[in-house]
C-alpha positions in Angstrom: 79.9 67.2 186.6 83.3 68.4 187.7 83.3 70.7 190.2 84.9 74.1 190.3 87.9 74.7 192.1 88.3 78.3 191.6 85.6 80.7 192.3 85.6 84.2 191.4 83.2 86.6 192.1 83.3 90.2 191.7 80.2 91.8 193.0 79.8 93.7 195.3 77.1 90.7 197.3 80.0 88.7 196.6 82.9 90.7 198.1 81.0 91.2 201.3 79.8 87.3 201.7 84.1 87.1 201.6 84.6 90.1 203.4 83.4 88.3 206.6 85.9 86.2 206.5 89.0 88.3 206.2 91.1 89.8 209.1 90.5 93.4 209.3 94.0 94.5 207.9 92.9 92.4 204.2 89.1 93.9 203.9 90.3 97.0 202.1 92.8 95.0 199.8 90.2 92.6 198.4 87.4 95.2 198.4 89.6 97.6 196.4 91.0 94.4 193.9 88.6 94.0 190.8 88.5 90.3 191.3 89.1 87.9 194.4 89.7 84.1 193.3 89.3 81.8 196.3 91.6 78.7 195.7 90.2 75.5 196.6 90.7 71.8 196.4 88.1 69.1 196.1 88.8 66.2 199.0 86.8 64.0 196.6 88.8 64.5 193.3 89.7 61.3 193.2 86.3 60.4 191.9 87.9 62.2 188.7 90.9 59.9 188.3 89.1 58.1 185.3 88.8 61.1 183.7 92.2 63.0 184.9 94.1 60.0 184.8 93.1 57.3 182.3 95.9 54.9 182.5 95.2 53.2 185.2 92.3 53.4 187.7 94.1 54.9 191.1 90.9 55.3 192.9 91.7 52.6 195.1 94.6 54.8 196.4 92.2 57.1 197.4 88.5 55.9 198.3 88.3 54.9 202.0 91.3 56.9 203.0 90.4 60.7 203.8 93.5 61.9 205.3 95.5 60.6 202.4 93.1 62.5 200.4 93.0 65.6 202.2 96.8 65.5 202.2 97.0 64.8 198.3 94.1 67.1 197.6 95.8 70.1 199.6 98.9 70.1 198.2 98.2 69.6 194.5 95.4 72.5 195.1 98.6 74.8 196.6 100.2 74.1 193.4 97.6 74.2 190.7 97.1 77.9 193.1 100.8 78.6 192.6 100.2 77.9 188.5 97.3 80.3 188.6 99.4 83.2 190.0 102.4 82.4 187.7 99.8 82.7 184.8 97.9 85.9 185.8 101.5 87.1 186.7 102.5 86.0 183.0 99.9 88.1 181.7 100.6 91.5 183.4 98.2 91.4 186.2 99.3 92.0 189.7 98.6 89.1 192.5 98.4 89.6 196.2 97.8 86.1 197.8 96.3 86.4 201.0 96.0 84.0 203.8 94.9 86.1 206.6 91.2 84.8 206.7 89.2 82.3 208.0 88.7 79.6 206.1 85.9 77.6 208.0 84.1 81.1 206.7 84.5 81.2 203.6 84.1 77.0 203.3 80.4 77.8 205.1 79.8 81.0 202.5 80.8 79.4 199.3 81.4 75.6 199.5 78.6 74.1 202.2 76.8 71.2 201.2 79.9 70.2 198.9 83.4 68.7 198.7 85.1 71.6 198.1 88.0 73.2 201.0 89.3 76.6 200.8 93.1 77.3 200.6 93.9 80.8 200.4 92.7 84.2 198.3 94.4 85.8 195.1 93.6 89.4 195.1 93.8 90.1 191.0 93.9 93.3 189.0 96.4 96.1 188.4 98.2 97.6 191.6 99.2 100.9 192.7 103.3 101.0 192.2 103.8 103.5 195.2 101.4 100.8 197.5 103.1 98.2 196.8 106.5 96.7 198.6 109.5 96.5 197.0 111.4 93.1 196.7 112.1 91.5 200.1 115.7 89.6 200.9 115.6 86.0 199.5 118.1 83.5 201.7 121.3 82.2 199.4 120.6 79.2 198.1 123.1 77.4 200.5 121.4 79.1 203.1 117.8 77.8 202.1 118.6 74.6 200.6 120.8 71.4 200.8 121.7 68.1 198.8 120.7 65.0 199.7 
């Protein structure tokens, strides 16, 4: 079985098992937010290679090597997370990513006894337009950036 790497849960036993986690400034945000997803990688996922990658086995990239794992497992997480918002985004729902929680909590509320690590919170549902802040300044792309 292939484990879940998004978890949503919108009742209300769910939002307060996540609600200890948060820093006091977020409670309200994901309280109020019809659905919280927490996004999560899976330090193991390379046990899914033969399914996920079929060409070649590339397990033995993996297996033994945890911090090459973790590392690999964290970042294609943040961006399988960053695909999730552009999608929700895509279909008209607002998104407020939030990092400002603990995730040790949130690991021991909803992942214990299993591979999975949490990497931040998508708040997801349709926001006030007078709550919410307008554009921020974005750096120049010389500014930000720079060819090799």
């Amino acid at each position: 079985m292939v484990p879940k790497t998004l978890t949503t849960d919108k009742s209300q036993e769910g939002k307060e098992r996540l609600a200890k986690s948060l820093k006091d400034k977020n409670i309200d945000k994901m309280m109020a937010a019809p659905v919280t997803a927490i996004i999560a990688h899976d330090l193991e996922f390379w046990r899914y290679l033969p399914f996920l990658f079929p060409h070649e086995d590339r397990r033995p990239y993996f297996e033994g090597k945890p911090e090459h794992s973790e590392t690999t497992a964290f970042r294609n997480g943040t961006l399988q997370g960053a695909y999730f918002m552009i999608a929700a985004r895509a279909l008209g729902l607002d998104v407020g990513a939030m990092s400002g929680f603990s995730n040790a909590v949130v690991d021991e509320e909803f992942f214990a006894g299993t591979t999975l690590r949490s990497n931040f919170l998508c708040n997801l549902g349709y926001a006030d337009e007078a709550a919410l802040f307008q554009k921020l300044p974005r750096f120049p792309f010389e500014q930000a950036c720079n060819y090799a």
